[in-house]
MITILUM-890947 format. One record per residue (C-alpha): residue in one letter; x, z, y. Coordinates in steps of 0.02 Angstrom, whole numbers, padded with zeros to 5 digits, always signed. Layout:
aXZY...
! end
This chain:
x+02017+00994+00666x+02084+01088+00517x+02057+01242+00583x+01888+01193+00592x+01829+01136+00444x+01924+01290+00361x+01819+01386+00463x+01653+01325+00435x+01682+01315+00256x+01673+01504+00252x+01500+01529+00327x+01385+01543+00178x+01254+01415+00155x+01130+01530+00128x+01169+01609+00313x+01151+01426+00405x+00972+01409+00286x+00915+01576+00363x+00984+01524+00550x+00874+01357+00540x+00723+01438+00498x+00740+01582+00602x+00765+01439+00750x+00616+01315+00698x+00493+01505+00679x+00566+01524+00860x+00519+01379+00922x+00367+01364+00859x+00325+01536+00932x+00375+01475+01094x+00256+01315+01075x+00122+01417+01002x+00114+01511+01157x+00142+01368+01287x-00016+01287+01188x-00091+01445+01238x-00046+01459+01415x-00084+01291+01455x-00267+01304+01377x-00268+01467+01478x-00219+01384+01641x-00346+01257+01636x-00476+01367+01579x-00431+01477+01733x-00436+01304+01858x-00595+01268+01952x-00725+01163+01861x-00735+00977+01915x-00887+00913+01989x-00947+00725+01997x-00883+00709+02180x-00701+00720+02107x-00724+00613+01960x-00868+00468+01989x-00766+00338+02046x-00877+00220+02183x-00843+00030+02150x-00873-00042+02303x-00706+00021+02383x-00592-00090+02485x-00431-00146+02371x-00293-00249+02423x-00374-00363+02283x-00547-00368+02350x-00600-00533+02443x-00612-00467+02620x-00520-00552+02749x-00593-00471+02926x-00669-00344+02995x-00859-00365+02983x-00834-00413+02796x-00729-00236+02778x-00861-00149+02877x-01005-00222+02752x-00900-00188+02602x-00904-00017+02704x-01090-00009+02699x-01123-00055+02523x-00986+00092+02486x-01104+00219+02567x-01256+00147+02482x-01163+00176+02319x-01133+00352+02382x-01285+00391+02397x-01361+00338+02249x-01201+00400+02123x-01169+00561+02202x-01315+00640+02327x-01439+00598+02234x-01367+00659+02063x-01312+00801+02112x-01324+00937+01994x-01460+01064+02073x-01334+01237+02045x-01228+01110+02141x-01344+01098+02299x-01328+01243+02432x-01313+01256+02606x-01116+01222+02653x-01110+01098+02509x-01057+00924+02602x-01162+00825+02469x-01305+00934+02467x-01428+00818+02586x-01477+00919+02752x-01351+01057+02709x-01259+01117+02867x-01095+01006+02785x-01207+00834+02782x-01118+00711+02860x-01291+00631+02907x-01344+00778+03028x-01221+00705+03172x-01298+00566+03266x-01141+00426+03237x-01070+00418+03035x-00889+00475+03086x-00838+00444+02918x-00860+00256+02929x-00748+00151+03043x-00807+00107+03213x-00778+00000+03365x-00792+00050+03540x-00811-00107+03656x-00793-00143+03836x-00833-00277+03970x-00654-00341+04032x-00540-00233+03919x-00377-00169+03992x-00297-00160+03823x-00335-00121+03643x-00309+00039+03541x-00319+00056+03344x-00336+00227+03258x-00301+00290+03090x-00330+00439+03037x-00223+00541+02908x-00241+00581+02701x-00386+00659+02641x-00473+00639+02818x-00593+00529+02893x-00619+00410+03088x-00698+00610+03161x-00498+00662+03187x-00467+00549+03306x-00642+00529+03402x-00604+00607+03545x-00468+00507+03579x-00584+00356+03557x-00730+00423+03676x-00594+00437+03825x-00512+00309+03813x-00653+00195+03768x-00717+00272+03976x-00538+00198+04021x-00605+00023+03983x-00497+00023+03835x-00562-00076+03670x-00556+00048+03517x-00560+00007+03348x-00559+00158+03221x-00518+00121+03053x-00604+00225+02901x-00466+00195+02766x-00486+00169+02577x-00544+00321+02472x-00598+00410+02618x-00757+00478+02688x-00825+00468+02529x-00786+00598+02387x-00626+00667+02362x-00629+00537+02194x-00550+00408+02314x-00397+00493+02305x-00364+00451+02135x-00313+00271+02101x-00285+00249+02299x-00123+00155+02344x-00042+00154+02511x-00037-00056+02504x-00199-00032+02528x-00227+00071+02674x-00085-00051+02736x-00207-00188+02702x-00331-00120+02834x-00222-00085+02945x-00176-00267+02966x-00372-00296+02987x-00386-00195+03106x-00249-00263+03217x-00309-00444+03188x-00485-00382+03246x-00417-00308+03421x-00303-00454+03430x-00465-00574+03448x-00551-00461+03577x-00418-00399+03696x-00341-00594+03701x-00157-00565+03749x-00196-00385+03811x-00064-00244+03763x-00145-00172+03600x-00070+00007+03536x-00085+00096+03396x-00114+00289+03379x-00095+00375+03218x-00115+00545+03142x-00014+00625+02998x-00005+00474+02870x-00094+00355+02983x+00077+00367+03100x+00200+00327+02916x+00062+00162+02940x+00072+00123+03096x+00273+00110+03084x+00264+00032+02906x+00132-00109+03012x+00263-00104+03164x+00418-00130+03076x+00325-00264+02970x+00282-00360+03132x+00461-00351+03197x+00493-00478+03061x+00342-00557+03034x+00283-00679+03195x+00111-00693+03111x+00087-00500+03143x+00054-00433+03327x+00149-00311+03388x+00101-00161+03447x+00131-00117+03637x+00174+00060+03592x+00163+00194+03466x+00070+00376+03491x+00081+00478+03354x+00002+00666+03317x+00079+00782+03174x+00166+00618+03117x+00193+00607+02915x+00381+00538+02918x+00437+00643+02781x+00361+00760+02638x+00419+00901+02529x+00574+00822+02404x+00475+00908+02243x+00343+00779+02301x+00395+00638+02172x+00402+00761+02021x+00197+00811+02074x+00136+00639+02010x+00203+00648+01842x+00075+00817+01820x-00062+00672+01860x-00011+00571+01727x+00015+00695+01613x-00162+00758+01625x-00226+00570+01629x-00100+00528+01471x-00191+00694+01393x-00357+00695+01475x-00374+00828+01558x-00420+00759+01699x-00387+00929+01817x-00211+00909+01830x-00238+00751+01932x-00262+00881+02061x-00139+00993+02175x-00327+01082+02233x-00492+01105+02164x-00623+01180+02296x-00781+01188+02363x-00818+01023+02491x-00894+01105+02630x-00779+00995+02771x-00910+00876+02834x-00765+00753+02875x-00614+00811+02761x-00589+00834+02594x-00560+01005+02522x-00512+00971+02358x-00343+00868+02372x-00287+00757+02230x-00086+00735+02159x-00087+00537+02182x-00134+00554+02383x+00035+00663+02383x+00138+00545+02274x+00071+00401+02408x+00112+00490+02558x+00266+00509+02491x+00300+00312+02433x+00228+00264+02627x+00381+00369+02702x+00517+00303+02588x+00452+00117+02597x+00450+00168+02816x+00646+00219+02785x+00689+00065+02680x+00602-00056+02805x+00705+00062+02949x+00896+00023+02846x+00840-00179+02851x+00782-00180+03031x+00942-00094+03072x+01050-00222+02966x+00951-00383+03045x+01056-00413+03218x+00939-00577+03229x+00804-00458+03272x+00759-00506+03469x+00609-00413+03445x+00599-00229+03556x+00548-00097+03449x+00391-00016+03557x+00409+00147+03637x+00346+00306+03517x+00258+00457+03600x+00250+00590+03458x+00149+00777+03479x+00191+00892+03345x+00193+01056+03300x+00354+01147+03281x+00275+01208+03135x+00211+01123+03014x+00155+01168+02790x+00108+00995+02791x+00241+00873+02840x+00424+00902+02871x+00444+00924+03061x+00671+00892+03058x+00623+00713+02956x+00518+00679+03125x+00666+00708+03214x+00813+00659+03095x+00714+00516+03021x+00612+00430+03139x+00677+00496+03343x+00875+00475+03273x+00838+00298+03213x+00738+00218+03355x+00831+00107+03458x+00867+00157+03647x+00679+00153+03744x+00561+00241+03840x+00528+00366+03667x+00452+00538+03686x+00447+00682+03557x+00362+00852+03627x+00347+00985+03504x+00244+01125+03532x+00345+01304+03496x+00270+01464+03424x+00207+01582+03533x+00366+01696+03569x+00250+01835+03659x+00153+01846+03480x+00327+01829+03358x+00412+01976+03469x+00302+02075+03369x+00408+02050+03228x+00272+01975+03098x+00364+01807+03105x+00472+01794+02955x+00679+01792+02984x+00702+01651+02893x+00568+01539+03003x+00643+01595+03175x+00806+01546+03111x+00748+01372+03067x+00643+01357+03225x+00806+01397+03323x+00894+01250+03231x+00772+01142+03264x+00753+01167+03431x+00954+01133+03442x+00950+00992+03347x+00801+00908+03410x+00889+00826+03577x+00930+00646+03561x+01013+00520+03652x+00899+00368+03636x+00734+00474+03679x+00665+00601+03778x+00645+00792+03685x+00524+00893+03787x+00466+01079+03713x+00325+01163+03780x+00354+01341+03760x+00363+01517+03821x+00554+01551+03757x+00603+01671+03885x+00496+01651+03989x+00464+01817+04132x+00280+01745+04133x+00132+01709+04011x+00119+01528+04025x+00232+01385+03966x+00320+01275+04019x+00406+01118+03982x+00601+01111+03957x+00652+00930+03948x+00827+00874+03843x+00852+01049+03846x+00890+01058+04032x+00757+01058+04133x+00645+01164+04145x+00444+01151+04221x+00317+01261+04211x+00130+01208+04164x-00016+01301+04206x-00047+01300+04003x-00035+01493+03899x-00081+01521+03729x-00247+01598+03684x-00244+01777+03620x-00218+01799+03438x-00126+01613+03411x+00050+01640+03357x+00059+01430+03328x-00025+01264+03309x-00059+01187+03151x-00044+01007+03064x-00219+01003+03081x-00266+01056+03276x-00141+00921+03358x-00300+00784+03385x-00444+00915+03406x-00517+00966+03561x-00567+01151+03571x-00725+01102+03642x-00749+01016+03487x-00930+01073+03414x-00853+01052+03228x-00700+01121+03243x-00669+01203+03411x-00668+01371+03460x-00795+01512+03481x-00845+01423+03683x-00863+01254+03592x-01038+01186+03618x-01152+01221+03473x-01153+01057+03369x-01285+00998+03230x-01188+01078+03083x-01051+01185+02992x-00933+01244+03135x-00776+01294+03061x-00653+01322+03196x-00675+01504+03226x-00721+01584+03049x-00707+01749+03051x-00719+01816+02859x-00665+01987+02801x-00685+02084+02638x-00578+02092+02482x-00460+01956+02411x-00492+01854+02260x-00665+01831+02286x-00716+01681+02383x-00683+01495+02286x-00571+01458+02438x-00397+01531+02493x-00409+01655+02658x-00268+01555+02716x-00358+01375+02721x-00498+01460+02813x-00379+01553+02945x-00292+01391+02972x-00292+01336+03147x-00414+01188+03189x-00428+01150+03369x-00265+01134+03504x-00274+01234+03648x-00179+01116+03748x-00293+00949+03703x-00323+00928+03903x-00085+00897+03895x-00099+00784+03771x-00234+00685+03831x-00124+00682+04010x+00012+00617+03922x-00070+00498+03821x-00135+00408+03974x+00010+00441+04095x+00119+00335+03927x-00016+00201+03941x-00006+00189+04112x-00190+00226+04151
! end
């Protein structure tokens, strides 16, 4: 300590005066120019328009006074009035062109297909065999999972598709949405199939975030005797766990808020021309994503802990991807297959095209991940089937089952596809939206086989979202297995 303070004593004062101001110029320098670059960065960010910050008031909320169905479904209806009136018809005219999804009678209006596929809907039928309810995933709408609903609806099944809170709407509804509330309708839902099937097996199938609910609902019934149970699970692209920088995204939201400047409530600014999707994606729908999975893994560690539990956790029949940008495909595995309890569970992933990645444009880094995860997939408490062509001596795939066997399906993979997508699982390629070039002609945008060249950095939308895969070639499998798991 001596030593110190004898050697301190020798630095002249005038030398620490000169340090500290050479330090605070420093530092202001630095803030100077972070001021800068931040009002640079927002300059350079897409201007907001009133679809992303008119909020509509007649949104569900776990507060509002709606009890059932029909009441939700009115709610529903005054919601779209409101839409109208707040956002088509005030929107700016620079605003209004032809792909714009709130221009009215663009090719993006909602309003030119014949059924409102961003509203919930209910499919009845005389003597139901059983009941299925759909969600959909964030940032989408009811029109991901229609398909599903048409055919099963022709095998006498009662369908109830549920339009969740802040969607269908603007992309606005993403902002002050909570997950209890999507929860919220889900319970609706269930009570509304529970009154028309009777004591008929009711199941629940769930895309992307819609799956994180239905388990969240299904673990809550496994403790709850006033909830129903679902019969069974079916799950495409299934959100069971997101990227772990996702909690450190919201507090950019409520920075901006805090700040107002309102655009860094958003991960993406662009153009809405997705008649049923939003385009522009807001930081809260992230952070809620994220809150649904962890609150799904808590309720997993208490069901596991509760030995009271008679209850049978339903069987789960997943589709997914082996690749995936949007959810984390090993959480599927390591955080939902891995913690079921032994039952008749099924995970199929859907491999790359090998025939495509043998020409080397695949990075090094993905194969190597791919061929963990196709190691470390297999489970003892479920069935792990992969379609693929992995050595195969022919061009279609086939289906190797716990790793062992192997059978070969009459399936290949269109020319030019190197994978699927989180967004193709649910869509048909005869879909007249997003399908492929053969898909029937439908009344509006069709955006599942744009074909846009030129130079980069000059459309208002990334190359990438527009390449993005849309439809699954192998809908007619899925649909197979769907019914051959409900026993149809």
């Amino acid at each position: 300590m001596n030593f110190l303070q004898s050697y301190w004593i020798k630095i002249p004062w005038w030398c620490v005066r000169k340090a500290t101001r050479i330090l605070f110029i420093a530092s202001s320098g630095a803030l100077l120019i972070g001021i800068i670059g931040f009002i640079l960065y927002m300059n350079s960010l897409p201007s907001l328009n009133i679809w992303h910050t008119t909020i509509l008031q007649n949104e569900f909320y776990t507060k509002s006074d709606v009890k059932d169905f029909d009441a939700y479904v009115a709610l529903e209806e005054e919601l779209f009035d409101e839409l109208d009136k707040e956002i088509y018809d005030k929107v700016p005219e620079k605003e209004r062109n032809r792909i714009n999804r709130y221009s009215r009678n663009s090719v993006s209006d909602p309003k030119r297909w014949k059924k409102s596929w961003n509203k919930s809907f209910e499919l009845p039928v005389k003597n139901p065999k059983m009941g299925v309810l759909l969600l959909h995933g964030m940032s989408d709408s009811p029109y991901s999972l229609h398909a599903q609903a048409e055919y099963l609806q022709k095998q006498g099944i009662w369908v109830v598709g549920l339009r969740m809170p802040g969607h269908g709407t603007t992309p606005s509804g993403l902002i002050e949405l909570k997950w209890q509330d999507m929860a919220a309708v889900v319970k609706i839902g269930m009570k509304r199939l529970d009154q028309k099937v009777g004591n008929k097996p009711i199941h629940i199938m769930g895309y992307s975030t819609g799956a994180a609910l239905a388990l969240n609902y299904t673990l809550s019934a496994l403790e709850d005797d006033t909830l129903t149970l679902p019969s069974s699970l079916i799950f495409y692209s299934p959100a069971i766990g997101v990227s772990p920088a996702a909690p450190l995204a919201i507090w950019q939201s409520r920075l901006g808020h805090l700040l107002g400047f309102s655009k860094l409530e958003w991960n993406t600014i662009t153009p809405e021309y997705d008649p049923f999707k939003y385009d522009s994606f807001a930081v809260n729908a992230g952070d809620q994503v994220y809150r649904i999975c962890n609150e799904v893994q808590e309720q997993f560690d208490a069901y596991e802990k509760n030995n009271n539990n008679n209850k049978l956790f339903p069987p789960v029949l997943s589709f997914s991807s082996i690749v995936d940008s949007t959810v984390r495909v090993p959480d599927l595995v390591n955080k939902l297959y891995k913690r079921l309890p032994e039952g008749d569970h099924t995970l199929i992933l859907f491999d790359i095209n090998h025939k495509f990645s043998n020409n080397h444009l695949v990075k090094q880094g993905t194969q190597t991940a791919l061929k963990n995860l196709r190691k470390n997939s297999l489970g003892e408490n479920y069935t792990f089937e992969l379609i693929t062509d992995l050595n195969a001596t022919h061009n279609t795939l086939m289906k190797i089952t716990d790793g062992k066997t192997r059978t070969n399906l009459s399936y290949q993979w269109p020319r030019g596809l190197y994978s699927l997508s989180h967004l193709a699982m649910t869509i048909s390629q005869n879909d007249p939206t997003y399908g492929d070039k053969n898909a029937p002609k439908g009344p509006g945008i069709q955006l599942g086989h744009l074909a846009i060249y030129g130079e980069t950095g000059v459309l208002q939308t990334s190359a990438s979202s527009l390449l993005r895969q849309r439809w699954n070639p192998f809908h007619e499998y899925t649909k197979e297995r769907v019914l051959e798991f409900l026993k149809l």
